[in-house]
Each structure stands twice: as C-alpha cells, then as structure tokens.
C-alpha positions as CSV (number, residue, x, y, z in Angstrom):
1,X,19.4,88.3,-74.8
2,X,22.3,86.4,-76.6
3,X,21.6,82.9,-77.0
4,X,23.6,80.8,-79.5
5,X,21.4,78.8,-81.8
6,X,22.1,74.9,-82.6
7,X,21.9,73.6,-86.0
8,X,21.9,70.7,-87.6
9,X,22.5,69.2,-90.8
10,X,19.8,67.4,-92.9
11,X,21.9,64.3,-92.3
12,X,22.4,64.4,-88.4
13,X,18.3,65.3,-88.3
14,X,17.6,62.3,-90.2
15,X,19.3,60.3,-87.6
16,X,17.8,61.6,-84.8
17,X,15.0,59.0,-82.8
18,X,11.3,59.7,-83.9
19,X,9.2,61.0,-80.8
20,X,5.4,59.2,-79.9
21,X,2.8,61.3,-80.9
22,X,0.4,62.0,-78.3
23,X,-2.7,61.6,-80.2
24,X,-6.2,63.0,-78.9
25,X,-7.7,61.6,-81.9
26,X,-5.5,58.5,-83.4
27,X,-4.1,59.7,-87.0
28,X,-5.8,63.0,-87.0
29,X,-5.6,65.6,-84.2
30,X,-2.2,65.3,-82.5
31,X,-2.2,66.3,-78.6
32,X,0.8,68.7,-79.0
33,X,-0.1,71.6,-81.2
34,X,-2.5,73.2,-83.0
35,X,-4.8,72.4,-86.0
36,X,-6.5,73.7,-88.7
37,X,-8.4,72.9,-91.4
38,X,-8.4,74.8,-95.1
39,X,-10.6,73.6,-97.6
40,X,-12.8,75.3,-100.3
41,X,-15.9,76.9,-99.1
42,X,-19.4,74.2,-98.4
43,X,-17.1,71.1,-98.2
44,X,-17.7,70.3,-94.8
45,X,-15.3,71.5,-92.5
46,X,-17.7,73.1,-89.8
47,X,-19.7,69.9,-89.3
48,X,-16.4,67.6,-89.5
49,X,-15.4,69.8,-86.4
50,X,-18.2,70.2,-84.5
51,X,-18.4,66.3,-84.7
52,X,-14.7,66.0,-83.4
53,X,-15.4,68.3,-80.8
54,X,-18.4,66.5,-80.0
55,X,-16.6,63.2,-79.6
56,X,-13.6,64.8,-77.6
57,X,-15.7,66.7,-75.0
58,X,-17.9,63.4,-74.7
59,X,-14.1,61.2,-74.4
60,X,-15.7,58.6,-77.1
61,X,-16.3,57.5,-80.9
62,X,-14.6,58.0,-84.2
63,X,-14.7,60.7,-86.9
64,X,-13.5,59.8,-90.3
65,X,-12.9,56.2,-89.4
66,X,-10.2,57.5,-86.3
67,X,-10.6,56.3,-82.6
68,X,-11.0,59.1,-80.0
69,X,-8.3,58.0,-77.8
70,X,-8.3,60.8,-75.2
71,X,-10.6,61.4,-71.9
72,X,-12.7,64.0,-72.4
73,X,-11.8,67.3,-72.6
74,X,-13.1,70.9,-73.0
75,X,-13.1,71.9,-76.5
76,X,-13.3,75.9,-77.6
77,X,-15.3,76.2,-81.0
78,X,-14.5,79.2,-82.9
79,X,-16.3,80.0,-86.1
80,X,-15.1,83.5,-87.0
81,X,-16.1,83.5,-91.0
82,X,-19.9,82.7,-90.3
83,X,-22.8,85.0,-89.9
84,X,-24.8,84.4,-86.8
85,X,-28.0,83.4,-88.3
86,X,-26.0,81.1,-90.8
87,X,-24.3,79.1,-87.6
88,X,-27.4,78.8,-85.7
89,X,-29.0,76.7,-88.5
C-alpha cells in the first residue's frame, strides 16, 4: 500500500474555507465524531450525560443552556468505571 501523503503548510491551512458543523446538540455535541468528557471524580459527568442522552433519544430540550437540534436518535450509554449497585442508585 503506497499512498503519497498531502501536506500543507500552516499558512495554506489557515486559508482553507471553514466546514458547518453538523451539530446534534447546538455548541456541544457535534454530529461528526466522538465525545468524551474528563473531569475530576463526583462533578457531574454521569447525570450531565444521562440528561443529554435523555434529550437526544426523546429529539427535544436543552442541557447546559444548548438546544437539542437533532431528531431523535438511539443513544448507547456506557458507564465502564461504576459498580453496579453504585449506577443503579
């Protein structure tokens, strides 16, 4: 597999036309992509995403002050750091 690799220089990248965002939630979760949130332990980042999966899978509201702007969708919530009997409370 030999595929030649284009670069470009900081200045020829700065010229290039900004893309639109396709935003699922406006300002805060893109369409394109993947996020992820990193924060200190017990400062709210489980409920902050169970409410925007709420909202997304529902199509509707805001979280944080951002419009939901997509129809709703299927959302996948993984918790991977939590005890069992800790997430069911």
């Amino acid at each position: 597999m030999n595929q030649a690799l284009d670069f470009l220089t900081c200045h020829d990248f700065s010229r290039r036309p900004l893309k639109t965002i396709p935003w699922l939630v406006d300002n805060l979760i893109p369409g394109d992509g993947f996020t992820i949130a990193v924060a200190l332990p017990k400062t709210g980042k489980s409920i902050l995403f169970l409410q925007l999966g709420d909202a997304m899978a529902r199509g509707e509201g805001t979280v944080l002050g951002c419009r939901v702007l997509c129809d709703p969708i299927g959302v996948l919530y993984v918790q991977a750091d939590c005890p069992e009997a800790t997430f069911q409370q």
